[in-house]
C-alpha positions in Angstrom: -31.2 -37.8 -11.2 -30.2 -40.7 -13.2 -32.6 -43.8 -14.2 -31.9 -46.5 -12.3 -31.4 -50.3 -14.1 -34.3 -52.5 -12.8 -33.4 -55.2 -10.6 -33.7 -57.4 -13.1 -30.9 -56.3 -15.4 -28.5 -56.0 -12.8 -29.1 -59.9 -11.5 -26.1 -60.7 -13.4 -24.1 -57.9 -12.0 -24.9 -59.4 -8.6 -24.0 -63.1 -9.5 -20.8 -61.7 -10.5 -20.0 -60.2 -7.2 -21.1 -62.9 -5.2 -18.9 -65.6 -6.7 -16.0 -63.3 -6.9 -16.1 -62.4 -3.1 -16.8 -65.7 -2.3 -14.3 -67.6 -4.2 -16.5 -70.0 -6.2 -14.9 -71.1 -9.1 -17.5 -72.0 -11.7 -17.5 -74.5 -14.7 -19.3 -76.1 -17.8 -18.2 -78.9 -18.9 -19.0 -80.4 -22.3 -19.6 -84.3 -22.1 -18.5 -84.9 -25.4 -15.4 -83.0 -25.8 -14.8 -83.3 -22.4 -13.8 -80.4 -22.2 -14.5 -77.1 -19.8 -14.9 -73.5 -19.9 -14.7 -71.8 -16.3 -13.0 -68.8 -14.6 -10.4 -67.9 -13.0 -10.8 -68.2 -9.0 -11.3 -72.3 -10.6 -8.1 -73.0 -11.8 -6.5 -70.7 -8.4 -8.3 -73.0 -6.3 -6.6 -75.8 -8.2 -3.4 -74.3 -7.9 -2.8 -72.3 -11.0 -1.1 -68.4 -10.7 -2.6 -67.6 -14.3 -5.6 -69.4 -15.9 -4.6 -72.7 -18.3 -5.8 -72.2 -21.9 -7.6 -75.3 -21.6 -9.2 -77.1 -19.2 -10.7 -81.1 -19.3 -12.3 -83.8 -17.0 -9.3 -85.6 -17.3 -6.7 -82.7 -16.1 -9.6 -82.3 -13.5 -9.4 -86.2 -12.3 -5.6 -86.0 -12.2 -5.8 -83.7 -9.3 -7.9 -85.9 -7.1 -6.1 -88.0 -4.9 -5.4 -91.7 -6.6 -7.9 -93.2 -4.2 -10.7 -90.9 -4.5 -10.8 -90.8 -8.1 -12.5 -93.8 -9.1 -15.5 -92.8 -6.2 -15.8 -88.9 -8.0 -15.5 -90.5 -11.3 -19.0 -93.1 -10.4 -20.4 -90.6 -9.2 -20.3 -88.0 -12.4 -21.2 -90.8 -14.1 -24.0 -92.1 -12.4 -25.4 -87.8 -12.1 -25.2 -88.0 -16.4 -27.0 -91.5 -16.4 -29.6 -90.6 -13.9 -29.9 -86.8 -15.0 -29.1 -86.2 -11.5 -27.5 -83.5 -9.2 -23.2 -84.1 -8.9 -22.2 -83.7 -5.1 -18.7 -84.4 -3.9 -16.2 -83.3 -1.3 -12.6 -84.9 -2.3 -9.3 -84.1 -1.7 -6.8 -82.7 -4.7 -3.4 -82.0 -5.2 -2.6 -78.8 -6.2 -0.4 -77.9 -8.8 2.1 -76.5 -6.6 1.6 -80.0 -5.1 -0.5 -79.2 -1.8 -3.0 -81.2 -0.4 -6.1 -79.3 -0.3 -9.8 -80.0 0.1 -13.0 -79.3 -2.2 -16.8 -79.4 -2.2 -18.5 -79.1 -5.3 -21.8 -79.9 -6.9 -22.9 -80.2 -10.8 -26.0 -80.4 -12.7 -26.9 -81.8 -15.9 -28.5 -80.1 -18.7 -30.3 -81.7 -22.0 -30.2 -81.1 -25.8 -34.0 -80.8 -27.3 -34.0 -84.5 -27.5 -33.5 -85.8 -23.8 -29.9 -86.2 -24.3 -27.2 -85.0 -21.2 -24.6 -82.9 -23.1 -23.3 -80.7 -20.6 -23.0 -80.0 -17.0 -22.6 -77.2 -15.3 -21.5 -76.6 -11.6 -19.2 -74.9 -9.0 -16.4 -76.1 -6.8 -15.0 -74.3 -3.4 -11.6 -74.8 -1.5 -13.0 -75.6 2.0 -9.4 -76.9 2.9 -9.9 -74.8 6.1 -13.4 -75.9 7.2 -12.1 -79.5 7.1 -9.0 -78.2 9.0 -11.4 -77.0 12.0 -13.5 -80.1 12.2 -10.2 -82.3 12.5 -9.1 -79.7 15.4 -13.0 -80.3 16.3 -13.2 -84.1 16.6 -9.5 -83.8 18.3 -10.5 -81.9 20.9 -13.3 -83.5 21.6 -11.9 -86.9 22.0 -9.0 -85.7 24.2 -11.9 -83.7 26.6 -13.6 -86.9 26.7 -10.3 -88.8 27.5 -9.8 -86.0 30.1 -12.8 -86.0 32.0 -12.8 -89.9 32.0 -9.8 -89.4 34.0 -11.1 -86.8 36.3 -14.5 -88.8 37.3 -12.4 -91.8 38.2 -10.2 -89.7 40.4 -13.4 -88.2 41.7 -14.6 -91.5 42.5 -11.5 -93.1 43.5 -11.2 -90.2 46.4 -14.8 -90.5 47.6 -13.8 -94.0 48.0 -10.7 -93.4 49.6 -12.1 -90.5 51.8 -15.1 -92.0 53.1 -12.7 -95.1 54.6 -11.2 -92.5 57.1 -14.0 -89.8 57.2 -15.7 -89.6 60.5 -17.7 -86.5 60.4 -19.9 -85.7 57.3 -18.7 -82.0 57.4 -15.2 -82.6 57.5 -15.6 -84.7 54.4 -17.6 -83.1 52.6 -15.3 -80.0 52.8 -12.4 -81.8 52.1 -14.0 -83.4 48.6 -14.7 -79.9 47.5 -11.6 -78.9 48.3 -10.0 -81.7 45.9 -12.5 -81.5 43.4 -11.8 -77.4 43.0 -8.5 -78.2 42.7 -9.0 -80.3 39.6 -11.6 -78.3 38.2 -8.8 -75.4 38.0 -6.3 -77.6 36.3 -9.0 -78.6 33.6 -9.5 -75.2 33.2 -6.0 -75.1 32.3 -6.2 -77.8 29.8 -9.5 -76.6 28.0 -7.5 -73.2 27.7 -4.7 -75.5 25.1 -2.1 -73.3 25.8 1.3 -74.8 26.5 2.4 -71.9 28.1 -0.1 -72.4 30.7 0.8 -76.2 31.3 3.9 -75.6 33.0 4.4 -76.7 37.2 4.7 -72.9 38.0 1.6 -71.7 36.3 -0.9 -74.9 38.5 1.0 -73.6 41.4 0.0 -70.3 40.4 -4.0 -71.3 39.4 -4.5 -73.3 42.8 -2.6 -70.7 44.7 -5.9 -68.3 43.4 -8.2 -70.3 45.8 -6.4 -69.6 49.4 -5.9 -66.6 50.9 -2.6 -66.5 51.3 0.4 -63.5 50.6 1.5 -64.1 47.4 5.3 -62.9 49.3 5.2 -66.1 51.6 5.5 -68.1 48.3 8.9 -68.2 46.9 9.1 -70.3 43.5 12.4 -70.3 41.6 12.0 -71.8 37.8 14.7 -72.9 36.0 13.9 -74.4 32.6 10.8 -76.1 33.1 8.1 -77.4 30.4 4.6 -77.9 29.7 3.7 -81.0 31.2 0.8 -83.9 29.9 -2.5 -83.2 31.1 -2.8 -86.5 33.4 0.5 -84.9 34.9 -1.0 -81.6 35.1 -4.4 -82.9 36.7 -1.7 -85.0 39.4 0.5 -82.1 40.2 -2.4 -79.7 41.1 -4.1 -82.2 43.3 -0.5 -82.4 45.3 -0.6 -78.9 45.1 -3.8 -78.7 46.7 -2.9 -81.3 49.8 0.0 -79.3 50.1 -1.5 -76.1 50.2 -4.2 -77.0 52.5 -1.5 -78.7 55.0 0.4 -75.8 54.9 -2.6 -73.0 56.1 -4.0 -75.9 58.5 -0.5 -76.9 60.3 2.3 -75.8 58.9 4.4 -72.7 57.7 1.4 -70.7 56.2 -0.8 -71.3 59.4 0.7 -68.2 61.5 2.4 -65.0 60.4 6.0 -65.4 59.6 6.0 -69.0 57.8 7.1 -69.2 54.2 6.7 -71.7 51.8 9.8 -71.9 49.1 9.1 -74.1 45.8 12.1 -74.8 43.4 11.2 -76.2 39.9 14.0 -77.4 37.6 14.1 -79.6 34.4 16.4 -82.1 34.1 17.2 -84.5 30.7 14.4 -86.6 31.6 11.9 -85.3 34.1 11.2 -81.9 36.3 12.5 -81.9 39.9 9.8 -79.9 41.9 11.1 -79.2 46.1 8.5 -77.9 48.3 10.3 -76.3 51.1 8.3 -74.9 54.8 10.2 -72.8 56.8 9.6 -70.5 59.9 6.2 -72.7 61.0 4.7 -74.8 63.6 6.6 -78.2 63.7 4.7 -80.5 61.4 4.2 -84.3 62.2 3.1 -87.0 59.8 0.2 -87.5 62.8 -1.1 -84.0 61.8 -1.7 -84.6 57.9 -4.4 -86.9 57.3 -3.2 -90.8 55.8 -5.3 -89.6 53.4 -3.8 -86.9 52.4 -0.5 -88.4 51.5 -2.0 -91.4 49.8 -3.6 -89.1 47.4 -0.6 -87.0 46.7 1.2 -90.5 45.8 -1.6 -91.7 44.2 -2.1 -88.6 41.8 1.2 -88.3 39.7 1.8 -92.1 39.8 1.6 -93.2 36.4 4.1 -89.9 35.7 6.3 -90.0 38.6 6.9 -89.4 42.2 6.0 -87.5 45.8 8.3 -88.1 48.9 7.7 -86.2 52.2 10.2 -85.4 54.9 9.2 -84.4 58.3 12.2 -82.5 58.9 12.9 -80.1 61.9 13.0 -76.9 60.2 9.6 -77.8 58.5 8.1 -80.3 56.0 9.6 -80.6 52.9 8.1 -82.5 49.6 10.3 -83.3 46.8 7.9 -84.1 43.3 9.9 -85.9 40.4 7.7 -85.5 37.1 8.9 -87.9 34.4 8.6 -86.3 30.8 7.0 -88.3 28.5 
């Protein structure tokens, strides 16, 4: 069996892997010359196919973005006066001429008389870390925006409801009712997928909490689009009323009802008709003056909700202005 090297000898050998795999380009720079030796994942990250033959703290400035430089330069400086550690995060433009983003950190060595000659150090491309934070912070601030929103809705319907309510219970299970039916649209907007921010697919998600035949819902789509997300919290709070007026009174409360929904996109906005037929003869008397005034209320600022109390059965016609 052959001799194993001691751990010891093969510490470069494991340096060596871990910078290759981990795409650290490493350098030494000679504060005289100004000059640098390094290798080659260095000059890839900085955009070079093939390694230059030379390498200098000028060529390296040159890369930074014009108004970083002169902050990366004082700071160099200030790690060779002090005999300090170099830490930076800048962005560069590549040789190919992308914009990407780097972290890297030198350190100073000393001649046998106290004098900095060189420093030595690494640099990373961390051009997709930065990429996730932005997507991060963006994310965050719309989810704050959102849920701003959402609490003064909340607020503005316990307001609204408590005017009319006269029975605790009744309330009460009206305002879960509404405040499901935004929680399932957030749900929708925390997901970020366009596809999922169309009118047919919050029809689809507040549709999940009744039990109703999926068959007594007819919805006909032609060319509609993701819509905002104060839109998208509006339209499944009409939804909802709608819904809910529809099992209580209307084509959906007995067995042969339908309800037919026909969503189509225009230049400027999506047409959305909610059509009952085959039900119990609805009268504004039996939906609550709440009820409408929320469904006005919640796609205001992006368009608007007209009822009809029509002999055949109620009909709602939603007009969604795209932004």
């Amino acid at each position: 069996m052959p001799d194993l090297q001691p751990f010891e000898e093969r510490s470069a050998d494991h340096l060596r892997l871990v910078i290759e795999t981990s795409q650290i380009g490493i350098w030494e720079l000679d504060l005289r010359s100004r000059s640098a030796v390094r290798n080659r994942v260095h000059d890839s990250i900085f955009g070079y196919a093939e390694p230059l033959s030379a390498w200098t703290y000028d060529q390296f400035l040159e890369h930074v973005v014009p108004e970083d430089r002169a902050r990366v330069d004082n700071l160099q400086m200030a790690a060779v006066e002090k005999c300090q550690e170099w830490f930076f995060e800048t962005q560069i433009r590549t040789a190919i001429g992308d914009i990407r983003w780097i972290k890297a950190a030198g350190r100073p060595l000393q001649d046998d008389d106290g004098n900095v000659v060189k420093m030595i150090g690494h640099v990373m491309d961390i051009t997709g870390t930065k990429q996730k934070e932005a997507r991060l912070q963006l994310f965050t601030e719309e989810l704050n925006h959102r849920v701003g929103n959402m609490l003064a809705v909340i607020g503005s319907m316990i307001r609204m409801s408590a005017r009319d309510a006269n029975d605790v219970q009744p309330f009460a299970h009206a305002l879960d009712g509404r405040v499901g039916a935004l929680a399932r649209t957030h749900r929708l907007l925390v997901d970020g997928c366009t596809d999922e921010m169309v009118p047919s697919r919050v029809l689809k998600q507040e549709l999940s909490a009744f039990d109703v035949q999926v068959s007594r819902i007819q919805v006909y789509v032609k060319r509609e689009m993701a819509l905002s997300a104060p839109a998208v919290q509006g339209l499944g709070l009409v939804f909802h009323e709608l819904l809910t007026n529809a099992t209580r009174y209307g084509a959906l409360s007995n067995e042969t009802g339908y309800v037919e929904v026909r969503i189509e996109r225009s230049l400027a906005s999506i047409a959305i008709n909610w059509k009952e037929r085959g039900g119990p003869l609805v009268g504004e008397e039996d939906i609550s003056g709440f009820g409408t005034k929320l469904m006005s209320k919640a796609v205001a600022a992006n368009g608007t909700v007209k009822l009809s109390f029509l002999p055949d059965g109620l009909e709602c016609h939603i007009d969604l202005t795209l932004n």
